[in-house]
N, C-alpha and C positions, 0 to 999 in steps of 0.2 A: 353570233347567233342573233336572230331579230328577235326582239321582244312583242309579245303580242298588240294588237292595235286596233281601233274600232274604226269604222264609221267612213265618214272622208278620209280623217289617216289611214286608213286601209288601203284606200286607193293610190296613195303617195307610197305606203310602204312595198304592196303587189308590185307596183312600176319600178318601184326601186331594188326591188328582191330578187326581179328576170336576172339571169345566171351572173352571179358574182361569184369569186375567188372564197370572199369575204361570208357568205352564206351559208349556215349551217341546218337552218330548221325555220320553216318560215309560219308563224300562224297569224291569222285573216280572221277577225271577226267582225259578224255584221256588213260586209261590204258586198261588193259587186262585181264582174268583172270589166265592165264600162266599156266603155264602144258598144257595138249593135247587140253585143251579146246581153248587155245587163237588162231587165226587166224594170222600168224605172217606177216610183210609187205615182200615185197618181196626181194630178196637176194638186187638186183640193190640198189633198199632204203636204206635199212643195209649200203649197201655197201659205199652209200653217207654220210648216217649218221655219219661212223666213219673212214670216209677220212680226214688224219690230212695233206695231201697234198697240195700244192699250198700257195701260199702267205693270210695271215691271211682276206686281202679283198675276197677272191678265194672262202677260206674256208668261211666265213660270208654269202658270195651271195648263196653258197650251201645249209648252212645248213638254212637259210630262207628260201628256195625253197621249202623244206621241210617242213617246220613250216608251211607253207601260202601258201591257193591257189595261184595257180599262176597271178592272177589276179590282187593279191595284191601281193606277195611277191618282187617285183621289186620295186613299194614304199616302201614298210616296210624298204629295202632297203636303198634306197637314203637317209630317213628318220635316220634309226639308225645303218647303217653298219659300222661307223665308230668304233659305243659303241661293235659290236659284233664284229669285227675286233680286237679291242686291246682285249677282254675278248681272244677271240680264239687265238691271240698271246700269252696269257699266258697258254692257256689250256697245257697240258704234254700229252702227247702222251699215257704215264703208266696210266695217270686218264682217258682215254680214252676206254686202253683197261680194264682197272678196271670194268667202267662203263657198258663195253660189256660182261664179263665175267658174272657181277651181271644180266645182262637181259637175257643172254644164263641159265642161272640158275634158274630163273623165271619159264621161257620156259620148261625148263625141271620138275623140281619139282612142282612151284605153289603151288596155291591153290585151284584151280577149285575143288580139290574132298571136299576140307571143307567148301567153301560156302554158302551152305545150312543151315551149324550150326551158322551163323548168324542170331544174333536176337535185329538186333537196326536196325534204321531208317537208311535206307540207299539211298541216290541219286548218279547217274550214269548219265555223262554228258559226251558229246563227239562231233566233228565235224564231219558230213556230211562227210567231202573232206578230214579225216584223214587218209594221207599214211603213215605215222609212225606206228601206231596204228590205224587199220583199224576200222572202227566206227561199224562194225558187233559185233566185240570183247563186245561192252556196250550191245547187246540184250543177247549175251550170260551171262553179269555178271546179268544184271536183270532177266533171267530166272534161274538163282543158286539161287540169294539170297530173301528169299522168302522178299516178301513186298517193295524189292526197286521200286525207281522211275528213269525212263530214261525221259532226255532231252535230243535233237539232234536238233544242230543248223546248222540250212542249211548255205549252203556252208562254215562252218568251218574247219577250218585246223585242225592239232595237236595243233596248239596256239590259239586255237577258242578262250581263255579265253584274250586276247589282242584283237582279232579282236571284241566281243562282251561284253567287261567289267559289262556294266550298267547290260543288260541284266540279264548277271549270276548273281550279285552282288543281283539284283531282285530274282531271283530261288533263290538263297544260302539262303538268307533272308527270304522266303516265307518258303523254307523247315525248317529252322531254327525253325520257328516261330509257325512248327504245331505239 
């Protein structure tokens, strides 16, 4: 069984999920289906996302901003900028553009054209208010993969899965379970 996965590892885990043996139930959060199909966010977003500029508090408030509506991403803030503050202190600039190179390469190759050749239970969850990964991206992967199921959590971010824990923990469980 694959365990759930956000973000870029979504991307690695979808690629890795096309029809194995070993495959029982595959859930997708926050991702795309990359190649021509994904809908990508906009250069500005990118452009934040892997801004390694500014003092490590600078970089924390950004890339929250990001994660979380904005509504909440100013708590989210106060709450644990300290904890994303020293992670982003230690991030490397090379794991950075590592991380950018593997999601430009997503983008380009994917796997939106294999899809379809999915044949396990698959749930596709995503926020509403995802500018990272813009939430259109989940109607496209549920109409590739034949049989999956989409959630969309109103006003969730790209971290919908922090802002809505119980929630998903309910879906993951429910899907799990049938």
């Amino acid at each position: 069984m694959r365990l759930p996965t956000s973000s870029s590892s979504s991307t690695t885990a979808g690629s890795a999920a096309l029809p194995t043996t070993e495959s029982h139930k595959l859930i997708l959060l926050s991702t795309d289906p990359g190649g021509t199909a994904a809908e990508l966010a906009s250069p500005a977003i990118l452009g934040q996302l892997t801004d390694t500029s500014g003092t490590p508090h600078q970089q924390a408030r950004r890339l929250l901003s990001l994660l979380f509506p904005s509504d909440l991403a100013e708590s989210i803030y106060r709450e644990f900028g300290d904890v994303v503050a020293a992670a982003r202190a230690k991030l490397s600039p090379n794991l950075v553009d590592r991380q950018t190179a593997a999601m430009d390469a997503w983008h380009r190759d994917g796997a939106c054209d294999r899809l379809r050749e999915l044949r396990v239970p698959t749930l596709v969850a995503t926020g509403s208010e995802d500018m990272v990964i813009p939430a259109p991206n989940a109607l496209a992967l549920v109409n590739a993969i034949p049989g999956a199921w989409l959630a969309q959590f109103k006003g969730g971010g790209h971290a919908f899965m922090a802002q809505y824990p119980r929630q998903l923990a309910d879906l993951i469980n429910e899907f799990l379970a049938f």
